[in-house]
DSSP file (Angstrom, degrees, kcal/mol; ACC not computed):
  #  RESIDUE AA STRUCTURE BP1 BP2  ACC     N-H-->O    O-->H-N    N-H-->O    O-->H-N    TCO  KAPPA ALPHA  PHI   PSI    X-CA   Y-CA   Z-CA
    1    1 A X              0   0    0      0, 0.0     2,-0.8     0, 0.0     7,-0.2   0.000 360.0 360.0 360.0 135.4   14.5   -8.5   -0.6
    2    2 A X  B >>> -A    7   0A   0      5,-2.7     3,-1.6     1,-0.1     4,-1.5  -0.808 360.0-153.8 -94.9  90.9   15.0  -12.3    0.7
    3    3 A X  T 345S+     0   0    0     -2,-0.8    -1,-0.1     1,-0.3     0, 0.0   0.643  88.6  72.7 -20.8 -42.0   16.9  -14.1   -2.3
    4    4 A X  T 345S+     0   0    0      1,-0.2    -1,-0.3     3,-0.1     0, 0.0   0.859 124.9   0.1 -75.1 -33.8   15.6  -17.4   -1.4
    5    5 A X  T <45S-     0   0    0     -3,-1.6    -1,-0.2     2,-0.1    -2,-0.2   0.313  94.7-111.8-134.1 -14.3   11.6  -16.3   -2.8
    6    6 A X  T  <5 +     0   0    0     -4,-1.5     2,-0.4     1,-0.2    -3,-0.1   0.720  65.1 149.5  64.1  14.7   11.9  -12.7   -4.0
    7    7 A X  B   < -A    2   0A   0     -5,-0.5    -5,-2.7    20,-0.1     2,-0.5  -0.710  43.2-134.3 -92.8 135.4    9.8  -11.2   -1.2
    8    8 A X        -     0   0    0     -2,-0.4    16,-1.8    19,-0.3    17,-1.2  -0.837  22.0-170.4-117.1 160.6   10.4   -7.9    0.0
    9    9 A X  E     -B   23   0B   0     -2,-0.5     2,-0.4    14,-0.2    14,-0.2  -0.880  10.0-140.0-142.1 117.5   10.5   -7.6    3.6
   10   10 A X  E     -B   22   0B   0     12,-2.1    12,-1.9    -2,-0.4     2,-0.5  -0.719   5.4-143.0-100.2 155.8   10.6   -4.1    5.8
   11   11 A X  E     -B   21   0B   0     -2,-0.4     2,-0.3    10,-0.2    10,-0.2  -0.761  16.9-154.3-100.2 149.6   12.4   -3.4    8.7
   12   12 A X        -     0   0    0      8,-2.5     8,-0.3    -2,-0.5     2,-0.1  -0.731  10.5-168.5-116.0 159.4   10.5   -1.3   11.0
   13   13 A X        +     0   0    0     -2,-0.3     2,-0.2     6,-0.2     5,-0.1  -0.398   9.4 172.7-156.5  62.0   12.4    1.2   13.8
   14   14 A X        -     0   0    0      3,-0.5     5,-0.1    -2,-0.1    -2,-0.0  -0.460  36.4-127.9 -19.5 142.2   10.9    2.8   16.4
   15   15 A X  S    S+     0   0    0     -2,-0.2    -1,-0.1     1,-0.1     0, 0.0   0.991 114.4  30.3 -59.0 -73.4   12.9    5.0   19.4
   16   16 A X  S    S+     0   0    0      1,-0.1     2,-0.3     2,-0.1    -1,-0.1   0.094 108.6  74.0-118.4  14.7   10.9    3.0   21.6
   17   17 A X  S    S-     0   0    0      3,-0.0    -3,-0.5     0, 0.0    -1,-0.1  -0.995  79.5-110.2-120.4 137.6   10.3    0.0   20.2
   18   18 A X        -     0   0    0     -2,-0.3    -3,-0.1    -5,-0.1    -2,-0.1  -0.196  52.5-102.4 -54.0 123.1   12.5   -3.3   19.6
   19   19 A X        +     0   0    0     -5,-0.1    -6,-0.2    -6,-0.1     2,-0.2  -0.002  46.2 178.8 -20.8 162.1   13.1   -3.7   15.3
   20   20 A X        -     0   0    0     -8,-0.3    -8,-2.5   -10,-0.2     2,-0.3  -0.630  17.0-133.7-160.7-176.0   11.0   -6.1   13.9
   21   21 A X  E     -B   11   0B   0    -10,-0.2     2,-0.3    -2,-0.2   -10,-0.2  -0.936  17.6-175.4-137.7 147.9   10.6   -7.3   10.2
   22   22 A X  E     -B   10   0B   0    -12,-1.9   -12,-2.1    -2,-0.3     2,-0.5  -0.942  29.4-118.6-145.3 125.9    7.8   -7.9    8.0
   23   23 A X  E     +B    9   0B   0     -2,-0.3    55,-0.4   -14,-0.2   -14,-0.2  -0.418  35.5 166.2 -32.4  91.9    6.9   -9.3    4.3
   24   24 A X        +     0   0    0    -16,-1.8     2,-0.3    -2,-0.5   -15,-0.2   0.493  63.9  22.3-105.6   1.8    5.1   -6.4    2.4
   25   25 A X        -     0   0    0    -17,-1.2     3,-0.1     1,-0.1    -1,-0.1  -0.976  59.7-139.8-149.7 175.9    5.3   -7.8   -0.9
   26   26 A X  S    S-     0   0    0     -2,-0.3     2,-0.3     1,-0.3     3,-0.1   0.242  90.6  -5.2-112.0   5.5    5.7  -11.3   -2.7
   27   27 A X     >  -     0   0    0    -19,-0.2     4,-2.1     1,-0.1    -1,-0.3  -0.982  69.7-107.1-174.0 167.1    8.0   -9.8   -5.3
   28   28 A X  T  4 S+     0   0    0     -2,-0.3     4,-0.2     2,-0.2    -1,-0.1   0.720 120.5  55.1 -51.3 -35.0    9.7   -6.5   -6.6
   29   29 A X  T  > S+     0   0    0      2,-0.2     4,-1.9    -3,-0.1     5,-0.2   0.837 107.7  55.4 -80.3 -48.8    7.8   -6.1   -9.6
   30   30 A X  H >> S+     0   0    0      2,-0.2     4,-3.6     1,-0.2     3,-2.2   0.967 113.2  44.6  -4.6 -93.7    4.7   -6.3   -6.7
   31   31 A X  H 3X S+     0   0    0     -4,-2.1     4,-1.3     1,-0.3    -1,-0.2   0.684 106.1  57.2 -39.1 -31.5    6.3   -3.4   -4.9
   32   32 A X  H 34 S+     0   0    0     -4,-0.2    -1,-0.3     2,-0.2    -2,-0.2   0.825 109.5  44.6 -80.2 -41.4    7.0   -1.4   -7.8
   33   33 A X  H X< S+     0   0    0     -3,-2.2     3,-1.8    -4,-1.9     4,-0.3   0.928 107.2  59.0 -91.7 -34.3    3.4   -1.3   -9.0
   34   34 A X  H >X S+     0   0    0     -4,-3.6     4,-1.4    33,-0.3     3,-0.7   0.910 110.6  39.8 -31.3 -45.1    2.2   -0.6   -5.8
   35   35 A X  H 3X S+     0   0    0     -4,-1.3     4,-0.9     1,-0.3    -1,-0.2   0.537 114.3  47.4 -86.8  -4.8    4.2    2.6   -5.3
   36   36 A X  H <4 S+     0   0    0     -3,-1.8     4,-0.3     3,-0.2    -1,-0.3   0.477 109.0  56.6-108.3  43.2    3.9    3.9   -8.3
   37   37 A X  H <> S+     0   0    0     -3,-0.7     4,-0.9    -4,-0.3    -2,-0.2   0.604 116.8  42.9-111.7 -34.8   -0.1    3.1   -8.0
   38   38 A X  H  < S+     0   0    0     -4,-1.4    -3,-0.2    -5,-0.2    -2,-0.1   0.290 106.5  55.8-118.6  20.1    0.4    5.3   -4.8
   39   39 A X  T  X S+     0   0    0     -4,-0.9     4,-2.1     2,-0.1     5,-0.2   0.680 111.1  49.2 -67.0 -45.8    2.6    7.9   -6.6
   40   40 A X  H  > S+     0   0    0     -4,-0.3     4,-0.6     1,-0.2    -2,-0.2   0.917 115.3  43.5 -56.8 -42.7   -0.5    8.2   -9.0
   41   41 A X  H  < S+     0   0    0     -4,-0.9     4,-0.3     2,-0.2    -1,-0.2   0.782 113.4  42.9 -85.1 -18.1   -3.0    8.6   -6.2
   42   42 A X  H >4 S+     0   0    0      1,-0.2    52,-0.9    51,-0.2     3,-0.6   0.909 120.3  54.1 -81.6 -35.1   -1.3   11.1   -3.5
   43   43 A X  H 3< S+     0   0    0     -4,-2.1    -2,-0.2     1,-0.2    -1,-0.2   0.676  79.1  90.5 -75.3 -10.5   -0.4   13.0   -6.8
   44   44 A X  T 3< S-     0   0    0     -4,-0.6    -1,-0.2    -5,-0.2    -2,-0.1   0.793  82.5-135.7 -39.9 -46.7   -3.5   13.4   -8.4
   45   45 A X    <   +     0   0    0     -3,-0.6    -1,-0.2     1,-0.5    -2,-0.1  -0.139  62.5 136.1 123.3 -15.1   -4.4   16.5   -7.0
   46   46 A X        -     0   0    0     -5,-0.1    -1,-0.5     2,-0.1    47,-0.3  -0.402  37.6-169.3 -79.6 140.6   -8.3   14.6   -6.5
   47   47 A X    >   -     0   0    0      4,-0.1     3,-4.2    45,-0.1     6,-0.3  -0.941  35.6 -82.6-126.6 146.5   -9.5   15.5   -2.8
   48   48 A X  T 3  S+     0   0    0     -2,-0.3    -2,-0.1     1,-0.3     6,-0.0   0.490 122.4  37.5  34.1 -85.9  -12.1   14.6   -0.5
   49   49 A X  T 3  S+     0   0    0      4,-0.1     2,-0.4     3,-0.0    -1,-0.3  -0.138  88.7 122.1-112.8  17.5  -14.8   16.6   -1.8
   50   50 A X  S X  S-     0   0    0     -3,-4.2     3,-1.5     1,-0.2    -4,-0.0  -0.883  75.6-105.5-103.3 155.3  -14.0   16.3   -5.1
   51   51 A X  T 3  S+     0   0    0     -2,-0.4     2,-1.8     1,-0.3    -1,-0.2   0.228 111.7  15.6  -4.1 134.2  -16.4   14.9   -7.9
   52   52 A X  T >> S+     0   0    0      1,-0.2     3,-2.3    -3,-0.1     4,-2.2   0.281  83.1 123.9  71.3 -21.5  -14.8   11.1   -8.6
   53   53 A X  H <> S+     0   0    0     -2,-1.8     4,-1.3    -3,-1.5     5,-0.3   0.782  76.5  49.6 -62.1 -25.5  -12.5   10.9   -5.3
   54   54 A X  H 34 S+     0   0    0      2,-0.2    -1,-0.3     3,-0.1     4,-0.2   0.656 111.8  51.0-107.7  -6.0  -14.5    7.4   -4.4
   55   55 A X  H <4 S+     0   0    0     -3,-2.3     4,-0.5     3,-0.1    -2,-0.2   0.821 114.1  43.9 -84.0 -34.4  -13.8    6.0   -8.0
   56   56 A X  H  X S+     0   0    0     -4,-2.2     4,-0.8     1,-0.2    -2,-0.2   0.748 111.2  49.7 -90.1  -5.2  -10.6    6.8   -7.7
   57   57 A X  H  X S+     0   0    0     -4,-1.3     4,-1.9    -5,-0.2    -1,-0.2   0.689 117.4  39.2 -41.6 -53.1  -10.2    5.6   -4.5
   58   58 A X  H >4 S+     0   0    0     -5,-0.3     3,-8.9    -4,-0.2     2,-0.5   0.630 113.4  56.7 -55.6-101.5  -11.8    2.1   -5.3
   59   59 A X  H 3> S+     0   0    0     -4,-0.5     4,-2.1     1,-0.3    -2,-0.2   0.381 109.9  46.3  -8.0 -42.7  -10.1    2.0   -8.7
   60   60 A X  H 3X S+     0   0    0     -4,-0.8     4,-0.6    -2,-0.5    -1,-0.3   0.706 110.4  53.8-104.5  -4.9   -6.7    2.4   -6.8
   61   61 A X  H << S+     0   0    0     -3,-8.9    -1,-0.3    -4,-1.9     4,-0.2   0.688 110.9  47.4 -98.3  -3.9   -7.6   -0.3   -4.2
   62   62 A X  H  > S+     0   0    0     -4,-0.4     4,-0.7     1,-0.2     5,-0.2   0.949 104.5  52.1-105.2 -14.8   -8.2   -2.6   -6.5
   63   63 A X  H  < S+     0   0    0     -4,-2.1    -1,-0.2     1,-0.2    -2,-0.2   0.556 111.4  51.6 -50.8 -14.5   -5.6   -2.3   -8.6
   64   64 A X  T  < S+     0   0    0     -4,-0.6     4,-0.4     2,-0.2    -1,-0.2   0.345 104.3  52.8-103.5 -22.1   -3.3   -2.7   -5.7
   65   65 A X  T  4 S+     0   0    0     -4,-0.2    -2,-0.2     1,-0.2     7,-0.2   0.742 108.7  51.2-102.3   8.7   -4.8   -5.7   -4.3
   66   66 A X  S  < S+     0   0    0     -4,-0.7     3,-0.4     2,-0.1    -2,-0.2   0.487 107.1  62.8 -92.4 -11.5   -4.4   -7.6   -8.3
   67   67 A X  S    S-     0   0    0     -5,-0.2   -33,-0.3     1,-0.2   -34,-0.2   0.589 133.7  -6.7 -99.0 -15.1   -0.6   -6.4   -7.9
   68   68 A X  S  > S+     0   0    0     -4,-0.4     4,-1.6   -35,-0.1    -1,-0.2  -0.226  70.6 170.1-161.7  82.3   -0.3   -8.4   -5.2
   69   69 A X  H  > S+     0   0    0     -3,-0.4     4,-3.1     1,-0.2    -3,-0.1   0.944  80.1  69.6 -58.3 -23.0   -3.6  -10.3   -3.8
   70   70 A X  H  4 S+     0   0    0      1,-0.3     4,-0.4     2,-0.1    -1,-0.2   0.991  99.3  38.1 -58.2 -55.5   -1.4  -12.2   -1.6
   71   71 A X  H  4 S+     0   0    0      1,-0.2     9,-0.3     2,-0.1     3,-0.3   0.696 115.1  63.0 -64.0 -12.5   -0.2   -9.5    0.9
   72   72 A X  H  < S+     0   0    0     -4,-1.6     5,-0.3    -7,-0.2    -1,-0.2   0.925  91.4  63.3 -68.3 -55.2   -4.0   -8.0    0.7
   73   73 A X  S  < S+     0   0    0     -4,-3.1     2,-0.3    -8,-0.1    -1,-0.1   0.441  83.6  72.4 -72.5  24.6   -5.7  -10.9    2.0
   74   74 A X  S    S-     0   0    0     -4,-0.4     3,-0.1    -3,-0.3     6,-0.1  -0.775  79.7-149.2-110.0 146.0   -4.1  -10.8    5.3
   75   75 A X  S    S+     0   0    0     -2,-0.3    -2,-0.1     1,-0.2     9,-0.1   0.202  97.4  51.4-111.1   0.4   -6.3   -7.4    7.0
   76   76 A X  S    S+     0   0    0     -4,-0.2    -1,-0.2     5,-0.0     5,-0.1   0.533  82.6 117.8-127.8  15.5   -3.2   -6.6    9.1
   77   77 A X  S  > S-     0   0    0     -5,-0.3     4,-2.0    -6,-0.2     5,-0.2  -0.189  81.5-102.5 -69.1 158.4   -0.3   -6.6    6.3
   78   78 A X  H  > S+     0   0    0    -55,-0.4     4,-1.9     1,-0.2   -54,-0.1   0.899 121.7  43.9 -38.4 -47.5    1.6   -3.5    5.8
   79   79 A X  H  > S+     0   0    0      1,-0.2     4,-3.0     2,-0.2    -1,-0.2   0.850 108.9  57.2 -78.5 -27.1   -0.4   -2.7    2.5
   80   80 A X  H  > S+     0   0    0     -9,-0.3     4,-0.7     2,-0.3    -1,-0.2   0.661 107.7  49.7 -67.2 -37.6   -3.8   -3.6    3.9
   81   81 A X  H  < S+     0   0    0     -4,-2.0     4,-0.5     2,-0.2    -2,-0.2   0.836 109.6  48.3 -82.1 -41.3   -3.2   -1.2    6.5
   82   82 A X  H  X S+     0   0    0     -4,-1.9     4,-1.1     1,-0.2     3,-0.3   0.753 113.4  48.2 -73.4 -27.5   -2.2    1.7    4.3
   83   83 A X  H  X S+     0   0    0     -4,-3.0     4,-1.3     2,-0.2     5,-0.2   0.841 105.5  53.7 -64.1 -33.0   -5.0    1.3    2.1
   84   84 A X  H  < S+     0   0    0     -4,-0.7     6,-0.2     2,-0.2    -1,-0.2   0.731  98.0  65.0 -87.8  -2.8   -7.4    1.1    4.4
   85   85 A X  H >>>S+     0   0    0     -4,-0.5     5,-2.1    -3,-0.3     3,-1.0   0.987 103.7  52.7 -45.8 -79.1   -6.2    4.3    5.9
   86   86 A X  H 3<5S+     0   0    0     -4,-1.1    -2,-0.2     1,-0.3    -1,-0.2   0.412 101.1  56.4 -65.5  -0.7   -7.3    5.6    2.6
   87   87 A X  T 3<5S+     0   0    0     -4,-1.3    -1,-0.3     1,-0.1    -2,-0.2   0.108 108.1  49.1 -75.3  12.9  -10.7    4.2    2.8
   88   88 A X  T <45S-     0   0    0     -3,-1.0    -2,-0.3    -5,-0.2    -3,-0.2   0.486 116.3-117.7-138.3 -27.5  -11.3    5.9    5.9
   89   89 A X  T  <5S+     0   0    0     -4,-0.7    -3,-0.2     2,-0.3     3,-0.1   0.490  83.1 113.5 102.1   1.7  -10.0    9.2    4.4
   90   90 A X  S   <S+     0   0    0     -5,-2.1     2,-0.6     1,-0.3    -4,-0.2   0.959  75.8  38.7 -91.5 -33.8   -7.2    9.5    6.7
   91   91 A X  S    S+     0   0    0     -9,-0.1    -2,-0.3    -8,-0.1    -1,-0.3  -0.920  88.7 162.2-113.4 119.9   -4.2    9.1    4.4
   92   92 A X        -     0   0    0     -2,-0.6     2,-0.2    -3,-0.1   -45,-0.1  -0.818  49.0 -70.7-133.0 166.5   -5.6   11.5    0.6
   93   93 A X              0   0    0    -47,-0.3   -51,-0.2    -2,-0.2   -50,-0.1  -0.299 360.0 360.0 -72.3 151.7   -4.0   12.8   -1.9
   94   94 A X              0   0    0    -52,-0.9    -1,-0.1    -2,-0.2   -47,-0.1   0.424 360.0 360.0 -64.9 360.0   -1.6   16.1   -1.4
């Protein structure tokens, strides 16, 4: 978290790439409903091929982009990238 604004900012690691840092949220409170917005959805149990899995899928990208529109409207931010993961089906609930 950067004091001066309340944004929190990950550090990224790779073996074979140089750190870098990025802004993934404007605030804590931000962060906080994001995760537990994508505690609700990996835990659901809702798959694929179940019945409702592309309401809850909407339903859980738009609640995550009112929890913090700013970091949505950039298509290559952290969160923007993990959601859209789960529009594409590649990252579903467990």
């Amino acid at each position: 978290m950067r004091l001066q604004d309340g944004a929190v900012w990950m550090l990224f690691g790779y073996d074979d790439v140089p750190q870098r840092t990025a802004r993934i949220n404007t605030s804590v409170a931000a962060l906080q409903t994001i995760l537990t917005l994508w505690d609700g959805f990996v835990g659901s149990g809702v798959h694929e091929d179940d019945d409702g899995y592309e309401e809850l899928v909407g339903e859980v990208l738009r609640r995550a982009g009112e929890a913090d529109p700013e970091m949505f409207e950039n298509e290559e931010s952290w969160w923007s990238r993990v959601f859209e993961e789960v529009e594409l089906g590649v990252l579903a609930p467990e």
